[in-house]
C-alpha positions as CSV (number, residue, x, y, z in Angstrom):
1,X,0.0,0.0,0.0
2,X,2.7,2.6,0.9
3,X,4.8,1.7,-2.0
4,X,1.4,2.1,-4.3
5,X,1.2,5.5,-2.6
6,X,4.6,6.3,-3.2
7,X,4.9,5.2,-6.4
8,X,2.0,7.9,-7.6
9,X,3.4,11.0,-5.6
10,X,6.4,10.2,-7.9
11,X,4.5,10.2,-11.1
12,X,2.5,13.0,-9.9
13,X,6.0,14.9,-9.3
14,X,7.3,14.0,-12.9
15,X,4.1,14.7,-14.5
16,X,4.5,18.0,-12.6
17,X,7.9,18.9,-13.9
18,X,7.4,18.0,-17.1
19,X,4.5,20.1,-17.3
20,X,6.3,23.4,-15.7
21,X,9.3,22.5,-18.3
22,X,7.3,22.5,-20.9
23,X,5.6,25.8,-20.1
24,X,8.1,27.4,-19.6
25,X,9.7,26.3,-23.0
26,X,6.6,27.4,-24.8
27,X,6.1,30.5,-22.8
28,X,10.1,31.5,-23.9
29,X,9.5,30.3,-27.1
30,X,6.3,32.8,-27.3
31,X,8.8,35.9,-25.7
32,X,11.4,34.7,-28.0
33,X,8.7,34.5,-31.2
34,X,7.1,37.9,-29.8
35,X,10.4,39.7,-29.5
36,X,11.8,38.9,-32.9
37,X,8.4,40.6,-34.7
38,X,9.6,43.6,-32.5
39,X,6.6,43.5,-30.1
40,X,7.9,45.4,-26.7
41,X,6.9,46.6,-23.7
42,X,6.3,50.0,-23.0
43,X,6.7,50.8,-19.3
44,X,5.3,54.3,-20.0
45,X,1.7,53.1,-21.6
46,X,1.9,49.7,-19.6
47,X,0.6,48.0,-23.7
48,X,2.9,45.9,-25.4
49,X,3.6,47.8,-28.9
50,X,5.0,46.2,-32.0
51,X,8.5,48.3,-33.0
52,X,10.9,48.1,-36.1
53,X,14.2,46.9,-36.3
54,X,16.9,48.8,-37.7
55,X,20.6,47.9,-39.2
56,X,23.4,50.1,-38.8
57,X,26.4,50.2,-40.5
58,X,29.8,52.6,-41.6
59,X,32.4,52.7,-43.6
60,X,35.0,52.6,-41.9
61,X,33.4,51.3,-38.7
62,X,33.1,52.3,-35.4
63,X,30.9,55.1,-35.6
64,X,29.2,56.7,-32.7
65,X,25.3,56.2,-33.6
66,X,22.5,58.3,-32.5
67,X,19.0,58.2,-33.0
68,X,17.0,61.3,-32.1
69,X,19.7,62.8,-30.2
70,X,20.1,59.5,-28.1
71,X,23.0,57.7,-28.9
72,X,22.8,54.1,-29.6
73,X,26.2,52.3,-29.7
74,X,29.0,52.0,-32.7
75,X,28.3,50.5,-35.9
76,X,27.8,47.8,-36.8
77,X,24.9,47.6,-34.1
78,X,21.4,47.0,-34.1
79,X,18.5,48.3,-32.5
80,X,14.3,48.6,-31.9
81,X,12.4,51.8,-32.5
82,X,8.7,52.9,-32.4
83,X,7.1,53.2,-35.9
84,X,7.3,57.0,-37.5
85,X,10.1,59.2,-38.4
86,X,13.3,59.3,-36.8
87,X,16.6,61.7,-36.9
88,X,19.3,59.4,-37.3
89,X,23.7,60.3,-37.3
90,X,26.6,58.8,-37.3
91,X,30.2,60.2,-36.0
92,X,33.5,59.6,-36.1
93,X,36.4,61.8,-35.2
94,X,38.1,63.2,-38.3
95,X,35.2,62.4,-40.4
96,X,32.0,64.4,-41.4
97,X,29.0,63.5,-39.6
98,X,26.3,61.7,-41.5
99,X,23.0,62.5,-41.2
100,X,19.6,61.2,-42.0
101,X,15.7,61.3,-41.5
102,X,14.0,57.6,-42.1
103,X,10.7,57.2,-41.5
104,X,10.7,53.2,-40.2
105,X,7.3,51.3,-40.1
106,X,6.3,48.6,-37.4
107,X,7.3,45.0,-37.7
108,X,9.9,45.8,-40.7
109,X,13.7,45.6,-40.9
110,X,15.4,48.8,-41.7
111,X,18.7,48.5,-42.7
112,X,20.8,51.9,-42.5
113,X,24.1,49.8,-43.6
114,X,25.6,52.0,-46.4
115,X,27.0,55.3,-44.8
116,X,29.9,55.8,-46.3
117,X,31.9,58.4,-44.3
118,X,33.6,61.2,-46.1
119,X,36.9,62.7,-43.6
120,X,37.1,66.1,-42.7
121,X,40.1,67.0,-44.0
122,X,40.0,66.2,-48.3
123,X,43.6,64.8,-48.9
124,X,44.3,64.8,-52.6
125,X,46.9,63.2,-54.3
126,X,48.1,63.4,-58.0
127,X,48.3,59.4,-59.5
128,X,49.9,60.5,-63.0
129,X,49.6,63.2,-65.7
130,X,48.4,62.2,-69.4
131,X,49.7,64.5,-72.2
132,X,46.2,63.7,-73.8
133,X,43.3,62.1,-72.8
134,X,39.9,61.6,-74.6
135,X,37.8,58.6,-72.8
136,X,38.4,56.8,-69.7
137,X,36.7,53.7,-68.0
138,X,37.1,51.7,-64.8
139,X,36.2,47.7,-65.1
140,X,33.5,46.7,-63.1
141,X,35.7,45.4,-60.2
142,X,36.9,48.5,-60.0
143,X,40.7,47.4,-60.0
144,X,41.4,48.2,-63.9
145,X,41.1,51.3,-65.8
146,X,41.4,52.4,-69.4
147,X,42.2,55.4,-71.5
148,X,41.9,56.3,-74.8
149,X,44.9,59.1,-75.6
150,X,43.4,61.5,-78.8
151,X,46.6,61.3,-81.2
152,X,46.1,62.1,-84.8
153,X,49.2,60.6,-86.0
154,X,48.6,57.0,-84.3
155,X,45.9,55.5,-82.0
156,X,47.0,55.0,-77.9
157,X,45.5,53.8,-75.0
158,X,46.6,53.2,-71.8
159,X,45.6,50.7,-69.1
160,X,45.9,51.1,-65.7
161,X,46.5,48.4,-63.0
162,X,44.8,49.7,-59.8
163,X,45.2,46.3,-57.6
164,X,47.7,47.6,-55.5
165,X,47.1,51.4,-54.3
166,X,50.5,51.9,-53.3
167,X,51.8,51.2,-56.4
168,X,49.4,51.5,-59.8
169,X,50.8,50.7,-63.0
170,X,50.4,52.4,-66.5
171,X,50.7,50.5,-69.6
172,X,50.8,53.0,-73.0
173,X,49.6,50.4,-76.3
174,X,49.9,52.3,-79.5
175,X,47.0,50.4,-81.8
176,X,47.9,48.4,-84.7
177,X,46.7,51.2,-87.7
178,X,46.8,48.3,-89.6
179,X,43.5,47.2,-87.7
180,X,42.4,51.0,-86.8
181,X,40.9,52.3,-89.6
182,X,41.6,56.1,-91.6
183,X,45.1,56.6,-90.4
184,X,47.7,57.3,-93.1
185,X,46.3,60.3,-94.4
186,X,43.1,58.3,-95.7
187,X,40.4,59.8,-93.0
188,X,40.8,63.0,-90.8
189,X,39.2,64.2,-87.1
190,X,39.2,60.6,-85.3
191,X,37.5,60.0,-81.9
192,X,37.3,57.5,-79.8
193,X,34.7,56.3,-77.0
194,X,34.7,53.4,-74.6
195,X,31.8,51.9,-74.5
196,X,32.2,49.2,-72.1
197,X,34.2,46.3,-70.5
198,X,33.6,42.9,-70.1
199,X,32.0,41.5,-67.1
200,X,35.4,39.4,-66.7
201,X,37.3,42.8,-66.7
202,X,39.9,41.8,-69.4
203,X,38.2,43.1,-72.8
204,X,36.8,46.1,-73.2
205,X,35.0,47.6,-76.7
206,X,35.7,50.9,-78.5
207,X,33.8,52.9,-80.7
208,X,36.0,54.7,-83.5
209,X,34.3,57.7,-85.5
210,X,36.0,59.4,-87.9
211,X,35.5,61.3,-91.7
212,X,36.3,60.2,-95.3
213,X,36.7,62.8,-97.6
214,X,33.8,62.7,-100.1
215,X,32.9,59.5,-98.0
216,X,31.4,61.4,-94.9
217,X,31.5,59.9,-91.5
218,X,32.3,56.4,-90.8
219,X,32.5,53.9,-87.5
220,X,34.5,51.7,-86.3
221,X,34.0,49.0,-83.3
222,X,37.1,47.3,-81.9
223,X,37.8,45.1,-79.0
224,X,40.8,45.7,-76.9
225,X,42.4,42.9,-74.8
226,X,44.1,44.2,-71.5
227,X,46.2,41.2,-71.5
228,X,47.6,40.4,-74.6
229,X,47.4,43.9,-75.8
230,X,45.6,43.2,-79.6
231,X,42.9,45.3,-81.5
232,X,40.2,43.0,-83.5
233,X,37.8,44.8,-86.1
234,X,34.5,43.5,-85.2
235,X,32.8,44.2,-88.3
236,X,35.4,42.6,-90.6
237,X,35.6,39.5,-88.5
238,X,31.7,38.9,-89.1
239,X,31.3,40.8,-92.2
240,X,28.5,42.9,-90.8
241,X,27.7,47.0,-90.9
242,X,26.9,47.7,-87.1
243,X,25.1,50.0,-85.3
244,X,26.5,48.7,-81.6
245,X,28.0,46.2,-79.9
246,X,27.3,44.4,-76.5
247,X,29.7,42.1,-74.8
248,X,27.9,38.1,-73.4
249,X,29.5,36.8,-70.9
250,X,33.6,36.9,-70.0
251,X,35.1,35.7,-72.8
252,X,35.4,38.7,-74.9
253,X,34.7,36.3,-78.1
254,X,30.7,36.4,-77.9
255,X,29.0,39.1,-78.5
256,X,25.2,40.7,-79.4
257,X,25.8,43.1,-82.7
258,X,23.1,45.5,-83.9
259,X,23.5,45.7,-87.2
260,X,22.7,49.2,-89.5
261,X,19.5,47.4,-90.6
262,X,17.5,46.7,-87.3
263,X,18.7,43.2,-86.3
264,X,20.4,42.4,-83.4
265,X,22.2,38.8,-83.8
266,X,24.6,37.0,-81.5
267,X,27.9,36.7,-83.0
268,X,31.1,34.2,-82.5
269,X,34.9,36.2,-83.1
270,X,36.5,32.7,-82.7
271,X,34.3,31.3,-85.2
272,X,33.6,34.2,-87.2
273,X,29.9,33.4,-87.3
274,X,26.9,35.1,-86.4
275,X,23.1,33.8,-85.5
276,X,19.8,34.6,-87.1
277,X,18.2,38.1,-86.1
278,X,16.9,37.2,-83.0
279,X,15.0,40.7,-82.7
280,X,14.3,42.8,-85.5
281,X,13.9,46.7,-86.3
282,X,16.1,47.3,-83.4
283,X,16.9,50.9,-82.7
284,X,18.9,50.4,-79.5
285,X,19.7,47.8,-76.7
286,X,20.6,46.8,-73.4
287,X,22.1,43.3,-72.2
288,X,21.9,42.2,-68.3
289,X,23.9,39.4,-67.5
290,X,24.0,36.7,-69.9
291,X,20.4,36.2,-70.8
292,X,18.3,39.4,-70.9
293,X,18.2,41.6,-74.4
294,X,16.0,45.0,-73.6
295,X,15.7,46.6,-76.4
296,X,13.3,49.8,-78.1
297,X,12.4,49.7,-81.5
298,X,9.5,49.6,-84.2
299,X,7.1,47.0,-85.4
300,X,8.5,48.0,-88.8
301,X,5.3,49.4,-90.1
302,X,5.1,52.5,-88.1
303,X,7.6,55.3,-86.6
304,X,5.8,55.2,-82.9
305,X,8.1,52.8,-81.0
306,X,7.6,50.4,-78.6
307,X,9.9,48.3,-75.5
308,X,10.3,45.0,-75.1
309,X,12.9,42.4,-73.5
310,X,14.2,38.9,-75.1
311,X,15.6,35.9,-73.4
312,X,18.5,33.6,-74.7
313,X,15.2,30.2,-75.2
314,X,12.4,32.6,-76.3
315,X,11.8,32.3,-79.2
316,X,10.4,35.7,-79.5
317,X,10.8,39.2,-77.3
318,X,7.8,40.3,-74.9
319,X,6.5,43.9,-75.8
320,X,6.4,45.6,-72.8
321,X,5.1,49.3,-73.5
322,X,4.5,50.7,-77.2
323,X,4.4,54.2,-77.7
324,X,1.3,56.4,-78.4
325,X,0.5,58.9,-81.2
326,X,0.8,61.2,-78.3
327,X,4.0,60.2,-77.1
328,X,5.5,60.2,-80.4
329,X,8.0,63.2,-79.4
330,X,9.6,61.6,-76.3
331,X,11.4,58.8,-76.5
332,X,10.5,55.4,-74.9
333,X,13.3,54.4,-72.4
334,X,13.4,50.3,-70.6
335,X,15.8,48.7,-67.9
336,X,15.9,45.4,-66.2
337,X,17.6,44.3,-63.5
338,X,16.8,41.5,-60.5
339,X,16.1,42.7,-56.8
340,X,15.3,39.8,-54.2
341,X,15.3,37.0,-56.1
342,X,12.5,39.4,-58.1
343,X,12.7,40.5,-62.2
344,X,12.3,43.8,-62.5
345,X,11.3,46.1,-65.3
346,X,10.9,49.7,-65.9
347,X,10.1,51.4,-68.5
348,X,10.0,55.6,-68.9
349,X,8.4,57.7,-71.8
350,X,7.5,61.5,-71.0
351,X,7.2,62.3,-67.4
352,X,5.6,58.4,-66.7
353,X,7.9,55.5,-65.3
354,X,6.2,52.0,-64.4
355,X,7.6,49.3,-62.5
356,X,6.8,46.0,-63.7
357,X,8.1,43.0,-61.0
358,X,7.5,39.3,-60.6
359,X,9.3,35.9,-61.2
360,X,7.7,35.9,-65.1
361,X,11.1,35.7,-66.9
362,X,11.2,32.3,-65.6
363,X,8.8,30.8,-67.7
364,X,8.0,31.4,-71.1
365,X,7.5,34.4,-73.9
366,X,4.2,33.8,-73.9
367,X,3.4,33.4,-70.2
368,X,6.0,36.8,-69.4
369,X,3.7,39.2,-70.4
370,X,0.6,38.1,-68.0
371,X,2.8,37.4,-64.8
372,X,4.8,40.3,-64.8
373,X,2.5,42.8,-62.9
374,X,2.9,46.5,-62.8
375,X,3.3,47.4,-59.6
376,X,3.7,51.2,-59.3
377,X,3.5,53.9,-61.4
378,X,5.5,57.6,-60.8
379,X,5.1,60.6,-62.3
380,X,8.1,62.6,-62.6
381,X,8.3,66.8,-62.4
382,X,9.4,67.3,-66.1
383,X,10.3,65.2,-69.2
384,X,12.4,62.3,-68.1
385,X,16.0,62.4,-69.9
386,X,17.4,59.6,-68.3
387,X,16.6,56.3,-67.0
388,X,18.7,53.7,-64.7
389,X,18.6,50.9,-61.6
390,X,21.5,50.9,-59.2
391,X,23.6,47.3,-59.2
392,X,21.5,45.6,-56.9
393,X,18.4,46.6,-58.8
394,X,17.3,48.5,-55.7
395,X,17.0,51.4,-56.5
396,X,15.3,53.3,-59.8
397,X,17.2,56.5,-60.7
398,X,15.0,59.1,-62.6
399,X,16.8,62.0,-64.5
400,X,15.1,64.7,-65.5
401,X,16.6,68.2,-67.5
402,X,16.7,69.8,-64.1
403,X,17.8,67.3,-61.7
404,X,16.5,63.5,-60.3
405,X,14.8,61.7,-58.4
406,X,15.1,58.2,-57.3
407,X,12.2,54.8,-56.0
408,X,13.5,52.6,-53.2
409,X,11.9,49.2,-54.4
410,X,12.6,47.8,-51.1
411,X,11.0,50.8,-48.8
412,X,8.6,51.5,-51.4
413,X,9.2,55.5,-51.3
414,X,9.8,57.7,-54.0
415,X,12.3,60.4,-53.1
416,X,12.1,64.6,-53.2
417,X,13.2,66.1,-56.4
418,X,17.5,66.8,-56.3
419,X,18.6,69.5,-58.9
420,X,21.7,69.2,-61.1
421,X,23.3,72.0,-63.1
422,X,21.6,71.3,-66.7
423,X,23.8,68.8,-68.7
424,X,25.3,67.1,-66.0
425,X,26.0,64.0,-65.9
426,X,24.9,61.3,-63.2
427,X,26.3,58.0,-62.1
428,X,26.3,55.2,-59.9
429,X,29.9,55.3,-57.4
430,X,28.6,52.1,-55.8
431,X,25.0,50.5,-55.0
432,X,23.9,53.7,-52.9
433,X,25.8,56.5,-54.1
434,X,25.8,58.4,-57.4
435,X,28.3,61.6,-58.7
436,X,28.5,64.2,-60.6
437,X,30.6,67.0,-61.9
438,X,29.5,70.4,-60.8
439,X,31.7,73.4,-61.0
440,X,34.6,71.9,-61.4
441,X,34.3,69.2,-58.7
442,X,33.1,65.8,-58.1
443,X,30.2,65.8,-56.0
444,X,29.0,62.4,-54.0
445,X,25.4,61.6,-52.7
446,X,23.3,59.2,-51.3
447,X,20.6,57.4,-54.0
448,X,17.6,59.9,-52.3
449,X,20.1,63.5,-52.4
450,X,21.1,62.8,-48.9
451,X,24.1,63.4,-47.6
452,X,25.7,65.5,-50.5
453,X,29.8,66.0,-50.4
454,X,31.9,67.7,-52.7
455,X,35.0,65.7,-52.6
456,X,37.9,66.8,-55.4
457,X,38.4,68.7,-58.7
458,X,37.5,67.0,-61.8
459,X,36.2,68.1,-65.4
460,X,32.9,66.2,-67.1
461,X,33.7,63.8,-70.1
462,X,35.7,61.1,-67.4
463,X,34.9,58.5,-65.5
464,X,35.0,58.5,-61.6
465,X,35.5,55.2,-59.5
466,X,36.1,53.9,-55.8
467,X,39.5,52.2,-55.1
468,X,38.4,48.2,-54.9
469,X,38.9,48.4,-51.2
470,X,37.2,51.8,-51.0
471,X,40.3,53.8,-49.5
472,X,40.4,56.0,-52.5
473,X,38.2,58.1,-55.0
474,X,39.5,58.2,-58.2
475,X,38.8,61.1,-60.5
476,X,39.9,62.9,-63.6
477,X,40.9,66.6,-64.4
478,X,41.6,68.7,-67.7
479,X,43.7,71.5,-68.0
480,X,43.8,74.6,-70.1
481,X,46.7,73.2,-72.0
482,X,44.8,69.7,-72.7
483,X,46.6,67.8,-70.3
484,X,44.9,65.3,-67.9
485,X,45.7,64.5,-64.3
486,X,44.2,61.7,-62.5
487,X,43.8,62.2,-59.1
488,X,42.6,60.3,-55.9
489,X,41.6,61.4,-52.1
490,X,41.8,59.5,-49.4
491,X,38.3,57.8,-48.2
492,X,39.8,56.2,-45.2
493,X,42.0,57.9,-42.5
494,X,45.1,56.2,-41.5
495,X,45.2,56.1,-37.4
């Protein structure tokens, strides 16, 4: 009997344990759950309250962070805040303070991860002086550049080896006029533009314009190879008259060719062949990555255009927008890029932009069109002159004659109007920033305007890059005698 007895006090007592342990798991579980949605407690309203999360983070690191005059901690940190508009900075000694006002919304993650600090002191340096310079271009990983060096008696370009900061290295190539068309007395005023480089950052292609007496004007496209230092005639390897050339891919030997005509075909240099027209009455294109064509053209019947985008197995293009009688005097303008695992498409005609977005490109031609929803429409203050999307495909730039504007696709907000001195131009430094050239000096911002520094002299016409480790800023200037210095200021301060 006693053992009986004390046999189910025991299983009471374990059945009791358990119980409590299992509570309590689920009631931490719950905090835990609760917690990470960003539902607090506020001791001053005694109600529990769902807040945001926010992300900080500097370059360099380690800067002071306040928020509404409180600070927070050193980056990188994180931190909870009540839903509405907030006054956020960032400090660190020697550098100018960053500044910010972000309105955050309840049970979302803000991430304010790309200040990029700008010091105090602007510590300019000269890299090296070009007797000439006509075009320059960094390479996408920002540890290459090339220049084109206007001589009239033979063609030169230089490349530039930026790996090591300490120590960059120039490379002067004169071009084989053998290759390089007009020279010899044949052709007279030549120019030359670089028009891009390879995603592999070896190859790079250049437009050459110049005039034949009694022949008029006449172009050129040529592929430069920063490593074995050759020229290649596009058009006579494929026997085509082109309009403009896009590199596929790393290999520098496949490329998409618009030709005179309207038809943009894939083309072979190692095999000297080139596809079918895989679009027709082509009037200009863009290539992302290594499967995307956007393009604006005709139908071939009528002058009104239209937009559309192609894919490597379609066996078609999707028309995305075509143009009204209306419209017929501004010209229709399309990007593409992918944001969070998302396709996304704009297009831009007049003052209108719509954002197209979905997972459509996935599937077919003729399922693209009906997937792919239009998911917000902006109306800009004037005619729009330019159109763009930051790397990532964040971020939709919008330039108009008197300044820009820009749509976070992840915060869904369409920032104030920022002018520009007319006939500026704008471009991305990284994902978040963009430059510009305004009375002589380069001038950085945030994608929204925000946090606007004028960093070192440089003349419009050149390029402007980050060092690949983001120490320096690398930027061109012209001088009254025609001679170019490249420059560089310190990003990051030595301690």
């Amino acid at each position: 009997m006693y053992r009986k007895q004390k046999r189910s006090l025991e299983l009471a007592r374990r059945t009791l344990i358990y119980t409590v342990m299992v509570l309590a798991v689920c009631t931490l579980a719950f905090i835990l759950i609760f917690h990470t949605l960003g539902y607090q407690l506020d001791l001053k309203t005694q109600t529990v309250e769902q807040r945001a999360l926010v992300q900080y983070d500097s370059r360099p690191q380690g800067a002071r962070v306040s928020v509404d005059g409180m600070e927070l901690g050193k980056t990188h940190i994180k931190g909870m805040l009540p839903e509405g508009q907030h006054q956020f900075s960032m400090r660190l000694d020697g550098y100018d303070e960053w500044r910010k006002v972000v309105e955050v919304k309840a049970g979302t993650l803000t991430w304010l991860s790309y200040a990029r600090l700008v010091p105090s002191e602007r510590v300019v340096s000269s890299v090296k002086e070009f007797s000439s310079l006509a075009s320059v271009r960094f390479s996408p990983n920002w540890r290459f550049m090339l220049g084109v060096m206007q001589a009239t008696d033979a063609p030169k370009i230089v490349w530039g080896d930026l790996r090591d900061s300490d120590k960059p290295k120039f490379n002067e190539v004169t071009l084989d006029t053998s290759v390089v068309a007009g020279y010899g007395g044949q052709a007279t005023a030549h120019t030359f533009k670089i028009v891009e480089w390879d995603s592999g950052n070896r190859y790079a292609i250049l437009k050459h314009t110049y005039v034949v007496e009694g022949q008029g004007e006449k172009v050129q496209w040529l592929k430069v190879d920063r490593e074995n230092k050759t020229v290649v005639d596009i058009a006579k390897v494929i026997g085509l008259e082109l309009k403009d050339v896009r590199f596929l891919g790393e290999s520098g030997n496949e490329l998409y060719v618009l030709q005179s005509s309207g038809e943009l075909r894939r083309a072979d240099l190692n095999a000297a062949t080139i596809s079918a027209p895989l679009i027709s009455h082509v009037q200009s294109f863009s290539v992302y990555g290594t499967d995307y064509i956007t393009y604006v053209g005709t139908n071939g019947t009528s002058k009104l255009q239209l937009a559309g985008i192609w894919r490597k197995d379609w066996t078609e293009p999707v028309v995305v927008r075509r143009q009204t009688e209306a419209e017929a005097a501004t010209p229709l303008m399309i990007k593409f890029s992918r944001y969070d695992n998302k396709d996304v498409l704009v297009v831009g005609v007049g003052s209108a932009v719509t954002l197209h977005m979905g997972a459509a490109l996935d599937g077919s031609s003729s399922s693209a069109s009906k997937l792919l929803s239009r998911v917000k429409s902006i109306t800009v203050g004037e005619q729009l002159a330019e159109l763009d999307l930051s790397g990532t495909g964040r971020f939709v730039l919008m330039r108009t004659g008197a300044g820009f504007m820009s749509y976070d696709i992840e915060r869904q907000s369409v920032s104030h109007d920022t002018a520009l001195p007319t006939g500026t131009t704008l471009d991305w430094l990284d994902d978040y920033h963009v430059w510009s050239v305004e009375g002589g000096k380069l001038v950085m911002r945030e994608f929204d305007g925000a946090n606007q520094s004028t960093m070192l002299e440089a003349s419009e016409g050149f390029d402007a890059s980050l060092s690949h480790d983001g120490d320096w800023l690398y930027a061109f200037r012209r001088a009254d005698n025609g001679t170019v210095t490249m420059s560089r200021l310190r990003m990051t301060i030595k301690r």
